[in-house]
KEPAFI-596638 format. One line per field, with one value per atom (N, C-alpha, C): atom name; residue number from 1; x, y, z. Coordinates in pm, whole numbers, plus 50000, padded with zeros to 5 digits. Each point is the difference from the previous one (the first is absolute). Layout:
REM residues N
atom = [CA:...]
n = [NUM:...]
x = [X:...]
y = [Y:...]
z = [Z:...]
END
This chain:
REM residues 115
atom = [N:CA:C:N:CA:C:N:CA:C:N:CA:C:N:CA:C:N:CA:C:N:CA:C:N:CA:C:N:CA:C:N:CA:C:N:CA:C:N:CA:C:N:CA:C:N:CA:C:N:CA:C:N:CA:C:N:CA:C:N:CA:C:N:CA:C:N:CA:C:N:CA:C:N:CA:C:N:CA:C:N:CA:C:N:CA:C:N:CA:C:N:CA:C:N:CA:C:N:CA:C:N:CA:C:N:CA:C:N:CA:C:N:CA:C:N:CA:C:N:CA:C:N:CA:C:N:CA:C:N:CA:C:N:CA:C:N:CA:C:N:CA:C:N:CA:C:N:CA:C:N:CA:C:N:CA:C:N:CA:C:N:CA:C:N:CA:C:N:CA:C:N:CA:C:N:CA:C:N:CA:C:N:CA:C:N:CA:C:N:CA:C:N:CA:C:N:CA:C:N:CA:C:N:CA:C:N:CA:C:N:CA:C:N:CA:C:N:CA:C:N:CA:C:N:CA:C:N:CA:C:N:CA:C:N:CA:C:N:CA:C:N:CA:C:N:CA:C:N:CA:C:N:CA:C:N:CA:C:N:CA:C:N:CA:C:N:CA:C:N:CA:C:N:CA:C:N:CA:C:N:CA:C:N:CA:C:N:CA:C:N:CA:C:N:CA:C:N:CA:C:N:CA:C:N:CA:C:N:CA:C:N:CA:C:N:CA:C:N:CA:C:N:CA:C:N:CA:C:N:CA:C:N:CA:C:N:CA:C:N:CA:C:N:CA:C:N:CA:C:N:CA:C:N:CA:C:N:CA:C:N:CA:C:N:CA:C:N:CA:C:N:CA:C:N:CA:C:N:CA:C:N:CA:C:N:CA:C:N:CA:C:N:CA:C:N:CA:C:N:CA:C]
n = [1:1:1:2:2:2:3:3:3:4:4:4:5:5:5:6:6:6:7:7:7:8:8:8:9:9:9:10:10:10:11:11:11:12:12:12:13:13:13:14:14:14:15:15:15:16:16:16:17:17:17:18:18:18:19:19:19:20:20:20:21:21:21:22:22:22:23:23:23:24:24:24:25:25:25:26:26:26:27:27:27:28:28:28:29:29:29:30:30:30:31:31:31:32:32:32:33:33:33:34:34:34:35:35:35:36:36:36:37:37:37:38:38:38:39:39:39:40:40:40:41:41:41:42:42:42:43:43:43:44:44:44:45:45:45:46:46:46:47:47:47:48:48:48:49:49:49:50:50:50:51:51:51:52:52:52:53:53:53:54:54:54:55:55:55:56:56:56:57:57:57:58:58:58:59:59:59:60:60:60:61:61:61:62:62:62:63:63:63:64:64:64:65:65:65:66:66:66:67:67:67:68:68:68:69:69:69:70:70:70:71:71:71:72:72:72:73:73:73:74:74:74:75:75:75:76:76:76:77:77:77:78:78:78:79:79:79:80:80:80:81:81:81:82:82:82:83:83:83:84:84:84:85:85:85:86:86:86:87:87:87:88:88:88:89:89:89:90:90:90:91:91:91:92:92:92:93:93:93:94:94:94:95:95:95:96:96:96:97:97:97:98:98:98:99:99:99:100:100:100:101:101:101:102:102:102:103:103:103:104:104:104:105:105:105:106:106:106:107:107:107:108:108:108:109:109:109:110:110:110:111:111:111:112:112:112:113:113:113:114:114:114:115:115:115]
x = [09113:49886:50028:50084:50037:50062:50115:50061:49869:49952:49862:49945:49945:49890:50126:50092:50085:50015:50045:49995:49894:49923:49854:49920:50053:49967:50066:50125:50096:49965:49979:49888:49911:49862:49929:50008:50103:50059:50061:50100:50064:49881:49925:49897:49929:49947:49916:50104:50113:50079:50016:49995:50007:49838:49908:49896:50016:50070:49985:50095:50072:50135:49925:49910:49923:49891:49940:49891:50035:50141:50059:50043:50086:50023:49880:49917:49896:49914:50043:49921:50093:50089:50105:49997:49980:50025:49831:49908:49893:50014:50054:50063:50018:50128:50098:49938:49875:49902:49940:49889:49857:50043:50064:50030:50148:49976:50084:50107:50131:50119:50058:50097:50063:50146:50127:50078:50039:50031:50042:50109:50043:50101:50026:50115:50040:50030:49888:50034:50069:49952:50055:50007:50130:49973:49969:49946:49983:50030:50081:50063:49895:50004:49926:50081:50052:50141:49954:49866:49980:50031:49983:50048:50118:50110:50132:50017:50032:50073:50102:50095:50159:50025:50070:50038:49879:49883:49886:49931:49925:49932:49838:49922:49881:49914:49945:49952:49872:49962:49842:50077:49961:50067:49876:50067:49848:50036:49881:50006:49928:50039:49897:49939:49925:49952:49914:50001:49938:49874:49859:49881:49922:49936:49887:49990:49964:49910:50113:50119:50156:50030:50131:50110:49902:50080:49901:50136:49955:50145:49910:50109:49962:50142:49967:50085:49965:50131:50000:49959:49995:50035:50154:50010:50110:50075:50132:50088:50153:50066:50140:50070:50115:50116:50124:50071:50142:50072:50099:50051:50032:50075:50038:49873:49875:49899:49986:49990:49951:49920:49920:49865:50037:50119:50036:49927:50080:50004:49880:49875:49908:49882:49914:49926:49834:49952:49816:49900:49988:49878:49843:49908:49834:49911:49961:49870:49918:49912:49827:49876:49908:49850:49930:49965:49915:49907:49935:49897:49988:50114:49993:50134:50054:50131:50043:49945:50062:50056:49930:50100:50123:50115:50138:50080:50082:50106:50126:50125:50124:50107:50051:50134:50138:50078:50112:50081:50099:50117:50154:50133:50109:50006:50076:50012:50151:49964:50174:50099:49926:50031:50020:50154:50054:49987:49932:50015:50082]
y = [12937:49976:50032:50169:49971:49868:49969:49862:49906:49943:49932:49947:50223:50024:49982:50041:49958:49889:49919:49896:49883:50044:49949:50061:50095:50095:49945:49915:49976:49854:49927:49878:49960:50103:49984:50024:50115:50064:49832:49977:49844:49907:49966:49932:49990:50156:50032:49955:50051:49952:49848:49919:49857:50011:50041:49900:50058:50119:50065:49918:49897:49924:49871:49930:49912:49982:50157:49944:50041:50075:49976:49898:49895:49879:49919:50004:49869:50073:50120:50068:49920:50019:49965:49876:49909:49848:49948:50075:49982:50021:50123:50077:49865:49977:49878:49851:49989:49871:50028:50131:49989:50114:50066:50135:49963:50131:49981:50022:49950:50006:50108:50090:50071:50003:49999:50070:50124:50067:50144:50038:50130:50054:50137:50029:50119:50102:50102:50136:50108:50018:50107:49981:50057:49986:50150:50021:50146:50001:50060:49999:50123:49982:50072:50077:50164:50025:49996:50013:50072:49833:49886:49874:49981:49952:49937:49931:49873:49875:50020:50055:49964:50060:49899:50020:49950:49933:49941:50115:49954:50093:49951:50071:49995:50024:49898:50099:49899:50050:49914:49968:49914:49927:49985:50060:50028:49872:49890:49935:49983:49927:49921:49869:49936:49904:49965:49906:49958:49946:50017:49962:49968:49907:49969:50141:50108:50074:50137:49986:50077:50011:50103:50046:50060:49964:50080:50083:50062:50084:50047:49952:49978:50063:50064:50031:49914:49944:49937:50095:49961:50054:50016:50117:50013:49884:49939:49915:50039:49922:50035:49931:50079:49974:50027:49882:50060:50084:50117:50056:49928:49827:49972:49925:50012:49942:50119:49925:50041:49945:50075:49976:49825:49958:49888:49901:50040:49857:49954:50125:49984:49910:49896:49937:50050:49991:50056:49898:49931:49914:50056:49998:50056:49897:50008:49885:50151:49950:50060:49917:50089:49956:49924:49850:49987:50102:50026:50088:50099:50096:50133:50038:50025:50063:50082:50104:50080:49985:49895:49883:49936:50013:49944:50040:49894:49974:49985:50093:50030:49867:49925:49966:50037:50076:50026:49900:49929:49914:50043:49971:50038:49900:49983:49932:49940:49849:50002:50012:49987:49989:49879:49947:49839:49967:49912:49964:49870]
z = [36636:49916:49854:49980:49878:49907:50046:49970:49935:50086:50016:49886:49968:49910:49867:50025:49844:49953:50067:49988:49923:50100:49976:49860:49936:49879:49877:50066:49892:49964:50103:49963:49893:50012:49937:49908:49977:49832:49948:50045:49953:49968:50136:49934:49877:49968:49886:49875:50055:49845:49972:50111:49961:49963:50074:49912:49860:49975:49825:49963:50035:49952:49956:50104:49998:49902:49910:49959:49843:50003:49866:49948:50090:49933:50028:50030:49945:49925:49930:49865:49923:49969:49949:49929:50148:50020:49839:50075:49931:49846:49987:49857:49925:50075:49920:49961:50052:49992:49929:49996:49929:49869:50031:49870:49891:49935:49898:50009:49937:50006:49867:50040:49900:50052:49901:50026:49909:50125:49907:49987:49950:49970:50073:50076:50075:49893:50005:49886:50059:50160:50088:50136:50060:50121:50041:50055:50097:50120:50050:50137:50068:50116:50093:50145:49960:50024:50173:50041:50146:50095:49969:50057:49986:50072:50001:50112:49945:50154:49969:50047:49995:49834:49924:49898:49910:50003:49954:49947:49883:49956:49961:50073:49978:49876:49956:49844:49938:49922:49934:49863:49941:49851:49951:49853:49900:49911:49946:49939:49883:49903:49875:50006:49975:49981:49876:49933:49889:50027:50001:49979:49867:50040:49832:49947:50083:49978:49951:50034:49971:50104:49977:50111:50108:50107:50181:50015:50035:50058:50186:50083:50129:50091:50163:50050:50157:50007:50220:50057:50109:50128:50029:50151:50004:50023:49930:50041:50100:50044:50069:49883:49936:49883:50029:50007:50035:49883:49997:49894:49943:50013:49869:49890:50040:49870:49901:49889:49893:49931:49930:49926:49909:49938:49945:50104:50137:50075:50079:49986:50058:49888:50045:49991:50003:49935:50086:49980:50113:49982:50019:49921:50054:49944:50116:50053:50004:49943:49939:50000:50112:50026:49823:50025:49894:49902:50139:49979:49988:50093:49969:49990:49904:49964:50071:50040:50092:50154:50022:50137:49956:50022:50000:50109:49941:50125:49940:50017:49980:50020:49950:50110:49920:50061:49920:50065:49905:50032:49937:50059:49920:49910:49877:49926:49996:50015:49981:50121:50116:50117:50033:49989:50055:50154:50024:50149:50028]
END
């Protein structure tokens, strides 16, 4: 029964995270249709020492962005970074609520990445 109940515990945990996977990108998706577009500039990364995948480093990236109204200075969520990025090669796209500024949505991209 233990087995079972673990199992069955580990499920619903996964689940919850897809629907939290699910209702970020069609914030997102929405972002990118009805709201505003900025790109920004990587000022900081902050690493976050208590997370580690392997050699990956977990960390929030502090950004700038230019508005009518001036500079925003804004921080992500936690991201996964391999050691070799640096603040150069990182990208910051933010999509911002029409209406209420304080709704956005992050997407960091590498820059300069040949496929």
């Amino acid at each position: 029964w233990a087995l079972l109940l673990n199992g069955l515990l580990w499920l619903v945990i996964g689940g919850a995270f897809l629907i939290k996977e699910v209702s970020h990108r069609r914030r997102l998706h929405r972002l990118k249709q009805e709201g505003l577009f900025y790109e920004g500039t990587v000022v900081n990364i902050i690493p976050s020492h208590w997370i580690r995948i392997g050699s990956y480093i977990t960390a929030r990236v502090e950004f700038v962005y230019k508005t009518e109204k001036g500079d925003c200075t804004k921080r992500s969520g936690y991201v996964l970074l391999s050691p070799f990025d640096r603040m150069e090669d990182l990208q910051v796209n933010i999509y911002v609520d029409r209406y209420h500024s304080e709704k956005y949505m992050v997407e960091l991209l590498r820059r300069g990445v040949g496929r």
